[in-house]
C-alpha positions as CSV (number, residue, x, y, z in Angstrom):
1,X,-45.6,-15.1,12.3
2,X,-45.0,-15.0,8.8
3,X,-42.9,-17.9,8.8
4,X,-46.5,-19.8,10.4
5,X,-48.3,-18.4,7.4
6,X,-46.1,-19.6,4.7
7,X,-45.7,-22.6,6.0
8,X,-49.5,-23.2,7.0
9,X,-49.9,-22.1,3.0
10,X,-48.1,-24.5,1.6
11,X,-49.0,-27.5,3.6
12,X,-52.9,-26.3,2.2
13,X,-51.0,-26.7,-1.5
14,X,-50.1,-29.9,-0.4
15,X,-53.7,-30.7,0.0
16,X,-53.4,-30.7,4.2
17,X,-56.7,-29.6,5.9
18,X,-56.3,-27.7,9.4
19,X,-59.0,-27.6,12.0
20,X,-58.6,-24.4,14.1
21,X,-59.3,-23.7,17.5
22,X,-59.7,-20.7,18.8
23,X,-57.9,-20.6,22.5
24,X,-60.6,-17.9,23.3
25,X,-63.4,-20.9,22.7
26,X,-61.2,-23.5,23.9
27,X,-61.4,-21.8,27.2
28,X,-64.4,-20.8,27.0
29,X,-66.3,-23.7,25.5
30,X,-64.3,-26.5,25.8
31,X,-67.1,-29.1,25.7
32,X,-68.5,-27.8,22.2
33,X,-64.2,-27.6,21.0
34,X,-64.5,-31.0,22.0
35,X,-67.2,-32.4,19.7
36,X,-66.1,-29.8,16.9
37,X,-62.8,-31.7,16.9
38,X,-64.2,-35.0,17.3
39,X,-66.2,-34.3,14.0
40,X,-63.0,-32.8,12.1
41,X,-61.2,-36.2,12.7
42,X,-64.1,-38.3,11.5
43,X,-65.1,-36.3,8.4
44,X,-61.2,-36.3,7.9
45,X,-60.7,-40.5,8.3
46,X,-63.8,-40.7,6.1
47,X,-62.1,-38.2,3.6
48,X,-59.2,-40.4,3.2
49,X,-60.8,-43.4,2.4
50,X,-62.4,-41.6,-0.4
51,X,-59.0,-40.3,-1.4
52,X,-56.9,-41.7,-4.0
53,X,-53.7,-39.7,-4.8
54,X,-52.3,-40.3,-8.6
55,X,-48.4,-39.8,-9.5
56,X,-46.1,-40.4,-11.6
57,X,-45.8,-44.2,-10.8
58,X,-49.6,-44.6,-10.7
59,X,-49.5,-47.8,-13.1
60,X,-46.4,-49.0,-12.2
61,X,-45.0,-51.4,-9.3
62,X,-47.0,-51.0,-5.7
63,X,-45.8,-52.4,-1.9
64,X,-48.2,-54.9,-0.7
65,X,-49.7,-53.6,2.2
66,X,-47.7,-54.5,5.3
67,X,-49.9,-57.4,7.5
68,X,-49.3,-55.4,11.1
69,X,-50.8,-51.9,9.3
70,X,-53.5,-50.9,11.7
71,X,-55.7,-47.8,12.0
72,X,-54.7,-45.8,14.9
73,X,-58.1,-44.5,17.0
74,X,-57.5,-41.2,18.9
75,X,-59.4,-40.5,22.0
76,X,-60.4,-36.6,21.9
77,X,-61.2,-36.2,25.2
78,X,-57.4,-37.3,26.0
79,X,-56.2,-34.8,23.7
80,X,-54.0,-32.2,25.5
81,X,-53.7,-28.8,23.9
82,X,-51.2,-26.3,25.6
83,X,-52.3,-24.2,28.3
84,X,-54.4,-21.3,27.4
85,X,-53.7,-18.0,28.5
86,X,-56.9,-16.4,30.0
87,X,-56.9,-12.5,30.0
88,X,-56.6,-10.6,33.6
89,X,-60.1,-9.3,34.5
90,X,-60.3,-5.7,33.8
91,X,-59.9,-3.9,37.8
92,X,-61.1,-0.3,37.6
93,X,-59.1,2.4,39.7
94,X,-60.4,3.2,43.2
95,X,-59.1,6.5,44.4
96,X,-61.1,8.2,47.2
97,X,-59.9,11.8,47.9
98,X,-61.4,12.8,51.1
99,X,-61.5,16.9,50.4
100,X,-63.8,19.6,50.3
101,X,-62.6,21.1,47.4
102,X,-62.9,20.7,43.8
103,X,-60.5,18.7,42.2
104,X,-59.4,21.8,39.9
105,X,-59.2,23.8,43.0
106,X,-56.4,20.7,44.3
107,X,-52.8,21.2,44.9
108,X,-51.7,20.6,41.5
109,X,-48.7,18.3,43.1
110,X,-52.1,16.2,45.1
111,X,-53.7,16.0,41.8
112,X,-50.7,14.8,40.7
113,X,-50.9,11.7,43.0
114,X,-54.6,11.3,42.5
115,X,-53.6,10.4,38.9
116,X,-50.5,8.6,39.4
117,X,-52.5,5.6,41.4
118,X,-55.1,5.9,38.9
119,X,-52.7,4.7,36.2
120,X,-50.9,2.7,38.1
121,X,-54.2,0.7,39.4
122,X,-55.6,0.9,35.6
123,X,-52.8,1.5,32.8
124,X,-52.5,1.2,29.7
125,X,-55.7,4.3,30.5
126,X,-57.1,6.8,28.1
127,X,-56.9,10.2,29.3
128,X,-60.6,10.7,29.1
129,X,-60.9,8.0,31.7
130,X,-58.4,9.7,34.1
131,X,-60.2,12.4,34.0
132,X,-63.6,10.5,34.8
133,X,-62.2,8.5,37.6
134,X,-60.6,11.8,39.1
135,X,-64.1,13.0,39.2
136,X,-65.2,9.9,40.9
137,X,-62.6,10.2,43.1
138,X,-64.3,13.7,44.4
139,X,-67.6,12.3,44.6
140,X,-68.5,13.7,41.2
141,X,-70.5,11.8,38.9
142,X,-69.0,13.7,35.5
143,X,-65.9,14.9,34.4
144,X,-66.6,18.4,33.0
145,X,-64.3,20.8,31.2
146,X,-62.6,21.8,34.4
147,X,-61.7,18.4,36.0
148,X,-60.4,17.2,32.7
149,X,-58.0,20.2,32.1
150,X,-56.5,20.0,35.4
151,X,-56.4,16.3,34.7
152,X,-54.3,16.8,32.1
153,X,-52.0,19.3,34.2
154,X,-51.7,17.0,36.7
155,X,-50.6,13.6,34.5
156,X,-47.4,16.3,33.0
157,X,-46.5,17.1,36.6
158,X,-46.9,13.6,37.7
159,X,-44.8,12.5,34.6
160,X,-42.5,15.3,35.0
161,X,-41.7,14.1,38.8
162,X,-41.8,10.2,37.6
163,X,-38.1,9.6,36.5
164,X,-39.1,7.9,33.3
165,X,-41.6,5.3,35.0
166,X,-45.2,7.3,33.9
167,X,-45.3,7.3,29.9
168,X,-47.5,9.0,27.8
169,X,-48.9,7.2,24.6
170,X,-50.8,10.0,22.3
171,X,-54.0,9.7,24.7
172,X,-53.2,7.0,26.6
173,X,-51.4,6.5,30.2
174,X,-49.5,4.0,31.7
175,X,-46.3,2.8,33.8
176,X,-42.9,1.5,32.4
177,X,-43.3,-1.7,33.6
178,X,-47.4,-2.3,31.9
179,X,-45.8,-1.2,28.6
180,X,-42.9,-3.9,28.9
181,X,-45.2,-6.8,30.2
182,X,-48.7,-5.1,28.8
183,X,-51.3,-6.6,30.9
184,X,-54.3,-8.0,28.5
185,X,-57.9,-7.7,30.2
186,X,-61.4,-8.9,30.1
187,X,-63.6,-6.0,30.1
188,X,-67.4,-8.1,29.9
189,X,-67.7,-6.6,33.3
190,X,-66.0,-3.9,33.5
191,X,-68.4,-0.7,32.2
192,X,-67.6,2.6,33.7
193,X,-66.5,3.5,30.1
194,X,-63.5,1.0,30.1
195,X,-65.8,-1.3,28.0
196,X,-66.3,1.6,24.8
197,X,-64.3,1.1,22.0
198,X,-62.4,4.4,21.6
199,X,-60.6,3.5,25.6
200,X,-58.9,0.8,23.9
201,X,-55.2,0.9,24.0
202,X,-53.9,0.1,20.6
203,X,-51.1,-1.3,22.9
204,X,-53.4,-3.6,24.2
205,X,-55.0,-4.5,20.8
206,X,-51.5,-5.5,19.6
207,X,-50.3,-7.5,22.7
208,X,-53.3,-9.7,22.3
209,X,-53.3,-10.5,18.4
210,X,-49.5,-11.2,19.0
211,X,-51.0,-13.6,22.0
212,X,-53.8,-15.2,19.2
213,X,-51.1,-15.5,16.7
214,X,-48.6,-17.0,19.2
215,X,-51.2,-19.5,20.3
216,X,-53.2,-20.3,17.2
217,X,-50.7,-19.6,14.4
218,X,-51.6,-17.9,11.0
219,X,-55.2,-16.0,11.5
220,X,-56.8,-13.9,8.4
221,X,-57.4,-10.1,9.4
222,X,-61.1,-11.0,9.5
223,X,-61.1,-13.9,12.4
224,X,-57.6,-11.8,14.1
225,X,-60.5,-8.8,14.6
226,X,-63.0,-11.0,16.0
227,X,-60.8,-12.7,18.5
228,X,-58.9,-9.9,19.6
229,X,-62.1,-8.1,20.4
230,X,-63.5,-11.6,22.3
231,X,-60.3,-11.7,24.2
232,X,-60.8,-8.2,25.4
233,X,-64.6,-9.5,26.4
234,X,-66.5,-7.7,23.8
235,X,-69.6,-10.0,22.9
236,X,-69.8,-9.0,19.4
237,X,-67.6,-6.7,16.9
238,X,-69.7,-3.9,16.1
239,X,-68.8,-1.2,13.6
240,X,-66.7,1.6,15.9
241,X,-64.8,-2.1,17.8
242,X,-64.0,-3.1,14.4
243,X,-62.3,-0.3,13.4
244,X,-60.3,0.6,16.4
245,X,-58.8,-3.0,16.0
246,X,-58.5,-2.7,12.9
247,X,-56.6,0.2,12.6
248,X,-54.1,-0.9,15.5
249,X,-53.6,-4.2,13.2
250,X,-52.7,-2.4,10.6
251,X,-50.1,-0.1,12.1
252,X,-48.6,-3.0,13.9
253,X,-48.0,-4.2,10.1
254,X,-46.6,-1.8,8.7
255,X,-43.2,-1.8,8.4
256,X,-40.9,0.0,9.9
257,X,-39.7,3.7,8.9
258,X,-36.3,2.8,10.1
259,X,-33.6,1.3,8.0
């Protein structure tokens, strides 16, 4: 990544311009890409016939323009980017407990269960949202005090019985294998609270800047916030989106304590 940046920065020095493209829009709004590209090339062909570069050997000896030098016409709508990655759509856990009790009244080793599937079915999963989809699970419509501290008992006893595979990421949930291939979803439908910006996994966050970056090379803190939050299907950045990507950016830069 770094190595893009640099390199992107001194090609600017060199007086390059780079038209980007956002895979997010590319996927989503290919036909307007289209015609912003078409207008790059054209304002950039017209740029170079205004262009006159002066060196050192400006007055002395020039080639004669070779006869067979022709202008090469690109046809955008052949152009063929690489395949965009399009994020998973965001699947909400459904866990029905057919019981009469309440859920703190459960087995703690049921319970335990309950919230195993739940973050297996929706991992990377803030704990808050465990404990409102083990309340849906019951047929409640709220997770009150109750549900969510025998949530909590039951994700250590489900961890505790998981040899390694459930992990625990300060408030967040999820299986061994999402945290080694970290799924990266498209909440504009999702609601049921997966769609406020305090659920979002900063393990998420990072997976899909890394993505951006991987795809679209260098991109300024500013634009890497935007895009990261319209990968995850947020319409706009507001304040409280901002700042939990921002903050997940930031850590993912620092460097490490290690040596």
């Amino acid at each position: 990544r770094e190595r893009d940046r640099h390199r992107q920065a001194v090609l600017e020095g060199l007086g390059w311009t780079f038209h980007r493209i956002w895979s997010t829009d590319w996927f989503h709004r290919r036909p307007q890409e289209r015609q912003r590209l078409a207008q790059a090339l054209t304002e950039a062909r017209a740029g170079e016939e205004r262009t006159r570069v002066l060196g050192a050997n400006e007055d002395g000896w020039r080639a004669e323009p070779e006869d067979s030098a022709s202008m090469i016409e690109l046809d955008v709508g052949a152009v063929s980017l690489p395949a965009i990655t399009a994020p998973l759509v965001y699947r909400q856990a459904d866990v029905a407990v057919d019981s009469a009790l309440e859920p703190h009244e459960v087995a703690p080793s049921r319970l335990a269960e309950v919230v195993r599937e739940i973050v297996v079915a929706e991992g990377p999963i803030h704990v808050n949202l465990v404990s409102r989809r083990v309340a849906e699970s019951f047929g409640k419509g709220r997770a009150g005090a109750r549900i969510a501290d025998a949530t909590h008992t039951a994700l250590r006893e489900a961890k505790r019985h998981s040899g390694g595979d459930l992990l625990e990421r300060r408030e967040f949930w999820l299986t061994r294998e999402q945290s080694e291939q970290m799924p990266i979803r498209d909440r504009s439908a999702a609601g049921a609270g997966a769609d406020k910006a305090a659920m979002l996994p900063p393990m998420e966050i990072v997976a899909a800047a890394e993505l951006i970056e991987r795809e679209s090379g260098r991109v300024e803190q500013g634009d890497l916030i935007r895009e990261v939050s319209r990968l995850l299907g947020f319409k706009r950045a507001g304040t409280d989106l901002r700042r939990v990507i921002g903050d997940a950016l930031d850590e993912m830069r620092e460097p490490s304590s290690g040596s």
